[in-house]
N, C-alpha and C positions, 0 to 999 in steps of 0.2 A: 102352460102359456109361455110363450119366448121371450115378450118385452115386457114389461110396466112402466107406462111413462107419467114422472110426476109433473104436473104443471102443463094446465091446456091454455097456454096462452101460444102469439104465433109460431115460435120453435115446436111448440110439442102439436099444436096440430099440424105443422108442417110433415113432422116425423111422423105422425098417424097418418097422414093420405099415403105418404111414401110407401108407409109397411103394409097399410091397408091394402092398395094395388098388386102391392108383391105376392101378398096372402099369409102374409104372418100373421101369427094369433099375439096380440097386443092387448093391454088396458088402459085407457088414458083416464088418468083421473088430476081432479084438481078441487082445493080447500074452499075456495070461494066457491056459494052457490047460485051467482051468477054472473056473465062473463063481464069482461071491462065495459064501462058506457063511455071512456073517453079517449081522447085523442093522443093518450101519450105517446105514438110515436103515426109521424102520417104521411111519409115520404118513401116513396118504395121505389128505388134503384132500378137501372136498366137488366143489372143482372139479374135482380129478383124476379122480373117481368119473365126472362128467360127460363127462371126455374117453373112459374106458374103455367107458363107455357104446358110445359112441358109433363103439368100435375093435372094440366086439364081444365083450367079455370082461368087466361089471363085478360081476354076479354071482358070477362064480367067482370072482374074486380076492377079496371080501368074503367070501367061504365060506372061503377058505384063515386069514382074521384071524378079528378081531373090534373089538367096542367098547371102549374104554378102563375100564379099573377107574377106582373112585373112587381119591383119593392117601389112606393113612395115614400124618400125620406123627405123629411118636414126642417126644415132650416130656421134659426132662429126670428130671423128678420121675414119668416112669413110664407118666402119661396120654399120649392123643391125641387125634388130631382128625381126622376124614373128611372132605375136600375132593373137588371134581368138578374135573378137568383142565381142563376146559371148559364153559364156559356152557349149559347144553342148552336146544337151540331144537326145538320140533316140525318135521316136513317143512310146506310149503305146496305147493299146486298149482305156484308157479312156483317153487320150491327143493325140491327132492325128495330132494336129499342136504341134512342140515345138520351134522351131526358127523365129525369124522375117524375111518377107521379104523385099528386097528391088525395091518399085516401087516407082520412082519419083510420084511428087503430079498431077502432071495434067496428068501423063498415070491413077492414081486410081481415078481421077474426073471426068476423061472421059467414064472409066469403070463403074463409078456411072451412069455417063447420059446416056451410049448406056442402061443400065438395067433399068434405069426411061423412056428412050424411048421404049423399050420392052411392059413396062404396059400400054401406053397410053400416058406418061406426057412428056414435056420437060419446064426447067427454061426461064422464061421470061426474056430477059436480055434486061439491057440499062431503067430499073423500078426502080426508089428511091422511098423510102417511104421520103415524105415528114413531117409527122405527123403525130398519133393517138389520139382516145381518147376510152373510155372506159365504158359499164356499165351492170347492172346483166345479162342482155341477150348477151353481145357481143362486140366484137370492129370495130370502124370505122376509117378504115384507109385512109389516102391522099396518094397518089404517084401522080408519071411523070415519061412519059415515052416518049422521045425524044420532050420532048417540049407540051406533051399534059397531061392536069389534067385529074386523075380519083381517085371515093370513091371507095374502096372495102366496104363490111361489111362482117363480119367473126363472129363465134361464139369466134375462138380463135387467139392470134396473137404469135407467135413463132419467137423469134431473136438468127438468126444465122448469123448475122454480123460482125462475127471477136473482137477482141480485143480492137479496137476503138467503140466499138458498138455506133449508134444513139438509138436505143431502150434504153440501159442501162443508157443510158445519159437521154434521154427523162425520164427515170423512176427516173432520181436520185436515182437511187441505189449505194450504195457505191462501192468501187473495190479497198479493201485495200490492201498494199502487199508491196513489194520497190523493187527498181533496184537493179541489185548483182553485179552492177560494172563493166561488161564485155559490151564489144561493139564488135558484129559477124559482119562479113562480110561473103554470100554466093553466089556465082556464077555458074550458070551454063555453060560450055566450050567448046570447040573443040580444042585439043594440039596434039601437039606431043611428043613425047621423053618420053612416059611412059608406061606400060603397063600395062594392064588390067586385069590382075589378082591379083591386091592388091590395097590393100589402102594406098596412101606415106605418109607417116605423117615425116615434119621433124623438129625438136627445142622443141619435144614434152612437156619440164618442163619450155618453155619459153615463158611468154604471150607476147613478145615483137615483138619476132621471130617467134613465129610460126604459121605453112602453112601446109595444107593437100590438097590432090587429090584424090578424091572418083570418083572411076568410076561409072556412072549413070546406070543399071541394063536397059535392055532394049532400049538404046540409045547409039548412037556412045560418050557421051561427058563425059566430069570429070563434077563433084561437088568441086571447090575449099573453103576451109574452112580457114578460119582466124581471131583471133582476131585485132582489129585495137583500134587506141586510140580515148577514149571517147568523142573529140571535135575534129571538124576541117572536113572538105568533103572529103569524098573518093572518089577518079579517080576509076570508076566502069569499064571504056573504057578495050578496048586491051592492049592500052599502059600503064595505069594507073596501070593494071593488073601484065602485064610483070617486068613493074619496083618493083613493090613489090615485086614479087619472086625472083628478082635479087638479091635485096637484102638482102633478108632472107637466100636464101639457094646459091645463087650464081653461080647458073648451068645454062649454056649455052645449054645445048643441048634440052630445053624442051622451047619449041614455043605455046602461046598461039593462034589460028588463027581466032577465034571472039568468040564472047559472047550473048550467047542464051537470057540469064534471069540472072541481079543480083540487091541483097540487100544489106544494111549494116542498123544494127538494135542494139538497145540495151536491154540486158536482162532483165528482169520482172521479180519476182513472185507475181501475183494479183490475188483475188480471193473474187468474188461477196457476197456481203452482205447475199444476199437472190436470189435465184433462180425462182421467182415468184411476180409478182404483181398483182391479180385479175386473169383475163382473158390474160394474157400476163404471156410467159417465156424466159429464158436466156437457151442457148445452146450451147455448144462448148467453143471455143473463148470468145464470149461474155460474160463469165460465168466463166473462169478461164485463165489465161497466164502464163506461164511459159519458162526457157531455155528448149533451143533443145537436150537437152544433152543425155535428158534420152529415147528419140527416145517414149513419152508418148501422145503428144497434139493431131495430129489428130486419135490416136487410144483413146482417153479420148472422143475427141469431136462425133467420130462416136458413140461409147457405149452410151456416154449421150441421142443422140438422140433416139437409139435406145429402150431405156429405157422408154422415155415418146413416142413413136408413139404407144405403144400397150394401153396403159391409155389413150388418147385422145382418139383412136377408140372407148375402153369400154365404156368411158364416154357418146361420143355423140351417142352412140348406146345404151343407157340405164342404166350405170352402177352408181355406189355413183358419186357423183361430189367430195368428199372427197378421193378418188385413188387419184390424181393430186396430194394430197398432200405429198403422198409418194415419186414423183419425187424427188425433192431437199433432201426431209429423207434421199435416199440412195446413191444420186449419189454428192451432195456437198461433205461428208465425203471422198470417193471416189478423187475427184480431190483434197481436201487438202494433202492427204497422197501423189496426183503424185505430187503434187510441194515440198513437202520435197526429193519427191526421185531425181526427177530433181535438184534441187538446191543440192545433194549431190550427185551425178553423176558429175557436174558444176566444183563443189572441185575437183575433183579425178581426172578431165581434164583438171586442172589447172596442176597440179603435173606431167602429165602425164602418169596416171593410169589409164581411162576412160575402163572398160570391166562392159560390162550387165549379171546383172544373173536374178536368177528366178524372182526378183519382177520385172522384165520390162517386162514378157511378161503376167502378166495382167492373168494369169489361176487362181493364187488364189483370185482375189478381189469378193467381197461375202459382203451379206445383213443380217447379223447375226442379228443386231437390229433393222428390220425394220418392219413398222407396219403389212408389208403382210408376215409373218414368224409365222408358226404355226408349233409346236411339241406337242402331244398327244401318249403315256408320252414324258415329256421332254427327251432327248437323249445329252450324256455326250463325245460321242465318234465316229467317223466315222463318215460316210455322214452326215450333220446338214440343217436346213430347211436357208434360205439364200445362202447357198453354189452352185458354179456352177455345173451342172447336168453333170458327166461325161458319157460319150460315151462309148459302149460298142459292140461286138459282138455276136451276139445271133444267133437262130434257128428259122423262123416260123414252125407252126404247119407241113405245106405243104413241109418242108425240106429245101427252100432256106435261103442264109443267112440276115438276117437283122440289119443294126446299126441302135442304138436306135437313134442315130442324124437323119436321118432318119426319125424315128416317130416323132420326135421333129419338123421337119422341116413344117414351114409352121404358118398362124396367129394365129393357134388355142393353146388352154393348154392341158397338157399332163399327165391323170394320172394311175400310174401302180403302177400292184395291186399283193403282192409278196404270192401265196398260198392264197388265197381271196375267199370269198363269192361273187362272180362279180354283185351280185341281189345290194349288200348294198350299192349303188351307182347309182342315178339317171341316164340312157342315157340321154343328152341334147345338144344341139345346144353349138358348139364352144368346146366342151370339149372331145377329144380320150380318149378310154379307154383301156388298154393295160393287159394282166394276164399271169403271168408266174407261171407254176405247173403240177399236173400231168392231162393229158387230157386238158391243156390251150391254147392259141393261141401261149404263145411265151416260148420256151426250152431254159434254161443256159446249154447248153452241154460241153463250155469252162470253167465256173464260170466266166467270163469276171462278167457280172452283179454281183452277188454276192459279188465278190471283191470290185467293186466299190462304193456298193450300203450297203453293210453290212444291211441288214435287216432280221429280224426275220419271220418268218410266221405269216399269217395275218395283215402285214404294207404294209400303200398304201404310195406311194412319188408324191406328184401334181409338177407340171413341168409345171413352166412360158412361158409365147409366148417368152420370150427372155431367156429364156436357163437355170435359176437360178429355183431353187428347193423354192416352195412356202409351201410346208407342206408336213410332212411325221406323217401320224396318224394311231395307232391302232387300227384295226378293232372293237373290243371293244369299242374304240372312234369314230367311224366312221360318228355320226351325229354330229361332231364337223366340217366336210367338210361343210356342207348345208350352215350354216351362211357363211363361207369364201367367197364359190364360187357364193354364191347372191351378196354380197359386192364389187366380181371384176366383176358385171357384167356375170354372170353363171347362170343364174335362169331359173329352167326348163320350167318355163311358157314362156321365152323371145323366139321371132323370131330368124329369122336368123341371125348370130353372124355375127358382119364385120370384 
């Protein structure tokens, strides 16, 4: 077998549809025997939207939510105020998502597994790893599974075990970071006395006092939100429930009538030493924690994975064993930046200021300094190699219309060629090749492309199995491609690409 992935929550079944499609032989398995029933994380990014796109599933999972209510905060003398969660931007040709949606976590965990069950797979549940060990050919892992031992052996071992990880413990990797002071409470509900087209937020500049009601998107129930104090057990019950709201806000007309799923959790921000040991990686959770504020962790944990499922594939398909290492290159920098933005989101929701703009929904994060980024000439302005590939709308040859998402979609890379020689460019296994010009397969009749893409004639743009722009070289340069695309695994001599 190639991978073992611990922990099927949404990073690892993210990484299971990924490998699934590729055709790698994987096992996911996970300790719980059976999956989340609540809402702990229910805001899914524009960019996620783009990865699901692209898995195969992002309509349905948007059918399962919805859009975020406006917030109603509650003023002491009785008034309120209507506020937007978020900035609203229109879609563009090349952002087609721009708002996050809101699906509780176990409707998009579940939309993971019906689309892992699609390919063939589903998570082992009620499977603990017990122990690993490690060496140049691969890992040997211990589980149980309802009382009975088994070894796996795997080339590789992948921990997407949450926060507490046993993997990162096992590896003694550090997880430095500290508490920010705040102690959540979140429940999932069924009340009455409110309704459902907003969000109540009331004592919003008071951590003592204050209480929110998020209606759950796709569900009859709220999401209740509150800080609680740092020691001492929270009555999670109906009753334990009611009496805090009594006391906060003091309204009688609002009846808790039971409780789906609740936590009470204290804030982090911690972030893994190193994102690799050998033959073993961190993923998700395991690999960074942070507050919920910034609506960032499980749209971080699914990118992560997404990130390294197309570099495993290359890897055990032929490519450097040295890719891996650009995992952690591009995606640690990456979750350092979400837990500053979380923890300053955190602040603003102390105050009760708490609104998301553009850096939460994840369109700009980009691999400017990372090993697989190549420009041939360098370029000072516009589209840069690292950056996410935007989407655009075109013309094929034959008159219909085609988004480049689209072309994109799917395990293979993607590269297009702007006024080109299409000769100077090997045909090979795993790699589309795309040319826009006169007499070409594909017409800018809007400038959609153009705009997006700002290229000169004779530049070609390589486009990642995950969406990010890997090199944009002038024809001129053009045998600067050959080295790159051997190195991810592109070699015109290789078989069939997984």
């Amino acid at each position: 077998m190639d991978v073992l992935i611990c922990g099927a929550g949404p990073a690892g079944l993210t990484l299971a549809i990924d490998l699934a499609r590729r055709g790698v032989a994987f096992r996911l398995i996970d300790k719980l025997d059976e999956p989340l029933h609540g809402s702990k994380g229910k805001g899914i990014q524009p960019r996620s939207l783009e990865v699901f796109e692209d898995l195969g599933f992002v309509d349905r999972i948007v059918a399962l939510g919805g859009h975020y209510p406006l917030q109603r905060e509650y003023q002491e003398d009785g008034s309120h105020r209507d506020t937007d969660i978020s900035v609203d931007v229109h879609p563009t040709p090349g952002e087609p998502y721009t708002l996050p949606v809101m699906v509780p976590q176990f409707l998009t965990e579940r939309a993971l597994r019906d689309r892992l069950l699609e390919l063939g797979h589903r998570p082992q549940s009620g499977c603990e790893l017990l122990g690993f060990e490690q060496d140049d050919q691969g890992v040997t892992a211990r589980v149980i599974t309802h009382g009975r031992e088994e070894i796996i052996r795997s080339r590789y071992l992948v921990a997407t075990d949450g926060g507490r990880s046993f993997v990162r413990h096992a590896l003694n990797i550090g997880f430095p970071g500290k508490t920010l002071g705040v102690r959540g409470l979140v429940a999932d509900v069924l009340l009455t006395g409110l309704t459902r087209d907003f969000w109540h937020r009331f004592n919003e500049a008071d951590m003592t006092r204050q209480i929110a009601f998020c209606p759950l998107a796709g569900t009859e129930m709220f999401q209740i939100l509150a800080p609680v104090p740092l020691e001492g057990d929270v009555d999670l019950s109906v009753e334990g429930l009611s009496k805090m709201m009594a006391e906060r806000i003091g309204r009688r007309d609002i009846h808790i009538q039971s409780v789906f799923w609740a936590s009470a959790f204290t804030m982090s921000a911690r972030l893994a030493d190193r994102y690799r040991e050998g033959r073993v990686f961190l993923v998700g959770d395991a690999a960074h924690v942070h507050p919920p504020t910034g609506g960032q962790g499980l749209n971080t944990s699914v990118q992560d994975a997404y990130n390294l499922g197309w570099k495993l594939a290359a890897v055990i398909a032929g490519a450097p064993e040295s890719l891996l290492d650009s995992y952690e290159e591009e995606r640690r920098p990456i979750a350092e930046g979400m837990l500053g933005l979380s923890t300053k989101l955190l602040e603003a929701h102390k105050r009760g200021e708490l609104r998301r703009g553009r850096d939460a929904r994840q369109l700009d994060l980009a691999y400017p300094e990372s090993s697989l980024t190549l420009e041939r000439p360098a370029r000072t302005e516009g589209l840069l190699a690292g950056d996410r590939a935007p989407d655009a709308l075109v013309r094929g040859s034959a008159g219909a219309a085609q988004r480049l998402f689209s072309l994109f979609k799917g395990p293979h890379w993607t590269l297009l060629g702007y006024r080109v020689d299409p000769t100077l460019v090997a045909i090979r296994p795993g790699l589309h090749i795309h040319t826009f010009g006169h007499r070409d397969e594909l017409i800018d009749d809007a400038g959609q492309f153009a705009a997006a893409y700002a290229l000169s004639p004779g530049d070609w743009v390589l486009v990642r199995p995950d969406g990010y722009v890997g090199a944009i070289v002038h024809s001129s340069d053009a045998t600067a491609l050959e080295p790159y695309l051997q190195n991810v695994g592109l070699d015109v001599q290789r078989g069939d690409p997984v």
